[in-house]
C-alpha positions in Angstrom: -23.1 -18.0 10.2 -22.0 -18.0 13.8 -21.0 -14.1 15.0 -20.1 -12.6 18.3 -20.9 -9.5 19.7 -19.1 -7.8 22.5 -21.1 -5.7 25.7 -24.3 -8.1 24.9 -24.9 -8.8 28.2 -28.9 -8.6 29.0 -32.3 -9.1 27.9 -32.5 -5.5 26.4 -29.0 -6.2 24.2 -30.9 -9.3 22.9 -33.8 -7.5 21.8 -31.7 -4.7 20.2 -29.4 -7.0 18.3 -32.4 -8.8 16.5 -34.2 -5.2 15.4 -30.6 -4.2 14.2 -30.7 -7.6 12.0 -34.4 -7.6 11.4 -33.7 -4.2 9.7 -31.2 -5.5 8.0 -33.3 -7.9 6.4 -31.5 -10.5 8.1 -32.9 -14.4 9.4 -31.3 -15.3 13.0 -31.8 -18.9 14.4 -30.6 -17.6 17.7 -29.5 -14.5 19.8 -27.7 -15.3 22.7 -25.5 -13.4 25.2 -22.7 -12.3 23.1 -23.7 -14.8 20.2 -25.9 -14.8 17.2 -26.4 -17.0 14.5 -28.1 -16.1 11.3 -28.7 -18.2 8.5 -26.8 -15.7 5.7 -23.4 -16.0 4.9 -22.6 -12.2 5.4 -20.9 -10.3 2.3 -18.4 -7.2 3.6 -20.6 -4.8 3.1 -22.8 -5.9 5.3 -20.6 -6.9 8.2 -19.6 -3.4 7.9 -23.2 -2.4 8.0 -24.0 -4.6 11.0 -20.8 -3.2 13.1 -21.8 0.6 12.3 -25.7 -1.0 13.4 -24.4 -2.6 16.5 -22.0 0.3 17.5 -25.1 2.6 17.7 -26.4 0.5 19.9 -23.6 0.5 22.3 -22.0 -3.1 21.0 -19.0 -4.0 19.2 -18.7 -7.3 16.0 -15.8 -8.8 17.3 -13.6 -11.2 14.6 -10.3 -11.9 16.9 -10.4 -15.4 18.2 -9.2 -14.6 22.0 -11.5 -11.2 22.2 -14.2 -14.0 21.4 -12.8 -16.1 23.6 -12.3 -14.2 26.4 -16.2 -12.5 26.1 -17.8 -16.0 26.0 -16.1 -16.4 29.5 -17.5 -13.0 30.6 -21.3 -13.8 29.3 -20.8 -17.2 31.3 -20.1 -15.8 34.3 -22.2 -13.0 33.6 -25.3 -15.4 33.1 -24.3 -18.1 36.0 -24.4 -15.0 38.4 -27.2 -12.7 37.5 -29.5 -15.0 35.4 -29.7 -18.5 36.5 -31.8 -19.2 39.5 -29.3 -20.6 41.8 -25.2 -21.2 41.0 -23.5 -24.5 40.0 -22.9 -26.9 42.5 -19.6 -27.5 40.9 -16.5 -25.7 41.2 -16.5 -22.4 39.1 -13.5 -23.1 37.2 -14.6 -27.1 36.2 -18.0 -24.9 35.2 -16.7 -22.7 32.8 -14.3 -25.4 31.8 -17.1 -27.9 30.8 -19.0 -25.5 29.1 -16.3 -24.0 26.8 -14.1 -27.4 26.7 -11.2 -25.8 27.1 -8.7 -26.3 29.7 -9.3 -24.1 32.5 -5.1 -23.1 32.7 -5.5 -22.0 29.5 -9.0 -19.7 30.1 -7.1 -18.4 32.7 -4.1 -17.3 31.5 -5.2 -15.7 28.5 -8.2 -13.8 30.6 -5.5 -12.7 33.2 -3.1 -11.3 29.9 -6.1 -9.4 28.6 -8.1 -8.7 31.2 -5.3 -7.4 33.7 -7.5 -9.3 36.4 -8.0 -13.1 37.1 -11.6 -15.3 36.4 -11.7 -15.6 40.4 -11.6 -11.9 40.8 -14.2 -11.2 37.8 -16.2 -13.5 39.4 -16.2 -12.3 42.7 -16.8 -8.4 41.3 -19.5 -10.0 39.7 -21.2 -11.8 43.1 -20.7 -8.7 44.7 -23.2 -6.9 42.2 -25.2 -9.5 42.9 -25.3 -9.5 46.5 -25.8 -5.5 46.2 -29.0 -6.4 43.8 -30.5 -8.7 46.4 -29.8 -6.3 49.3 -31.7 -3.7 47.4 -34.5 -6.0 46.3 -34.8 -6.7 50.2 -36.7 -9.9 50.1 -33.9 -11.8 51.4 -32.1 -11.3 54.7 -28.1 -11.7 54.9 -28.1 -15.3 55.7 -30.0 -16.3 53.1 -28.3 -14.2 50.5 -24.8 -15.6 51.6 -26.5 -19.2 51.0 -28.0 -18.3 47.8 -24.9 -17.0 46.3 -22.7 -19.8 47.8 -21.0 -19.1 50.7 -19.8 -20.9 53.1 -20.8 -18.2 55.9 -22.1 -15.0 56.6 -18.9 -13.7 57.8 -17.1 -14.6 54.4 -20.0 -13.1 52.0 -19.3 -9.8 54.4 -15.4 -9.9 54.2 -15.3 -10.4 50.4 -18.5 -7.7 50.4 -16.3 -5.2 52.1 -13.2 -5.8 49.9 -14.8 -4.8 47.3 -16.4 -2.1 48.4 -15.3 -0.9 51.5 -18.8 -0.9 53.4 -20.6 -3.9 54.9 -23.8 -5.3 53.4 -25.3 -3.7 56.5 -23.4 -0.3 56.0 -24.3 -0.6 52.2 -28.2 -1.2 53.1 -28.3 1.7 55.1 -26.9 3.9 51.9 -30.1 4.8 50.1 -27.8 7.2 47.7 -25.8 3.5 46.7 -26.3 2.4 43.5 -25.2 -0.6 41.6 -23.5 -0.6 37.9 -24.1 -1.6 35.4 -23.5 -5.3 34.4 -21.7 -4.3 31.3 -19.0 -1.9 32.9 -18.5 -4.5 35.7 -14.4 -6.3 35.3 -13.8 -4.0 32.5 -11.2 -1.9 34.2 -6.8 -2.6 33.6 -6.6 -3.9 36.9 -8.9 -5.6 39.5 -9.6 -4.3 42.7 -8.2 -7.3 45.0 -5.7 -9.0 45.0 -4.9 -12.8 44.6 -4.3 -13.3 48.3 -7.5 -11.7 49.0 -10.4 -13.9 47.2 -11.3 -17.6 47.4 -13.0 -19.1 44.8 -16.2 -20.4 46.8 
């Protein structure tokens, strides 16, 4: 039985989920970002168990078909940007296209109605933290980080950088009081913080 879980967005979510159904005396087959698959057929009672186990640790059982929709776009993006070693050399939208096969239109629209921000601009609040994490890590220097993350140029990593958050990568190095948030929280507001004219996709 396929279910899907809302805020799973790490390592340490993962490892959570399973003790929640390991103390449930439940068998998973696998626990991914946002998605776990257990060999029971849950009865009520203990869906209602698992969601009062999962909301104590911070995550939400989600049953409507867009909410589920719209997260497995999230963990996606989530996992193309802050877990895979280097981003797709195709276009982000084809991406997330090929690996939900849906029509990216249709992703869009329905992430913009819900979300109150577009894929482009999650994505880009999400390279952002990105770029922050590798500026703290400090083993990369500017060029390099704005060819790891897929830019075309320093100057474009530093413009969308300072859209964002209204300091350079330079300015923001130089803030040792800056911190980054969490993965979770990140997109989660009504509105985004730029606006359409502002981002590019690449």
């Amino acid at each position: 039985m396929k279910l899907y879980i809302k805020y799973m967005v790490s390592i340490r979510c993962k490892m959570a989920v399973k003790e929640v159904l390991r103390e449930m005396g439940l068998h998973f087959i696998v626990v991914d970002l946002g998605e776990v698959d257990v060999m029971e057929e849950l009865t009520g009672d203990q869906q209602d168990e698992l969601k009062a186990g999962l909301l104590s640790i911070g995550l939400e059982l989600m049953e409507d078909k867009r909410a589920i929709l719209i997260e497995k776009i999230k963990n996606i993006i989530t996992e193309m940007i802050h877990a895979s070693g280097e981003l797709p050399k195709m276009n982000y939208s084809d991406y997330i296209s090929e690996k939900l096969d849906y029509d990216y239109t249709y992703l869009s629209n329905i992430f913009s109605e819900v979300k109150g921000i577009t894929i482009q601009q999650f994505i880009i609040i999400h390279k952002v933290e990105r770029i922050k994490e590798l500026i703290i890590y400090d083993e990369l220097n500017i060029t390099e980080i704005a060819w790891k993350m897929g830019y075309s140029s320093v100057a474009h990593l530093s413009n969308q950088f300072k859209k964002v958050t209204g300091l350079s990568p330079s300015h923001f190095k130089q803030l040792k009081s800056k911190r980054r948030s969490p993965i979770e929280t990140i997109g989660n507001s009504d509105k985004g913080t730029l606006t359409q004219g502002e981002i590019n996709q690449r």
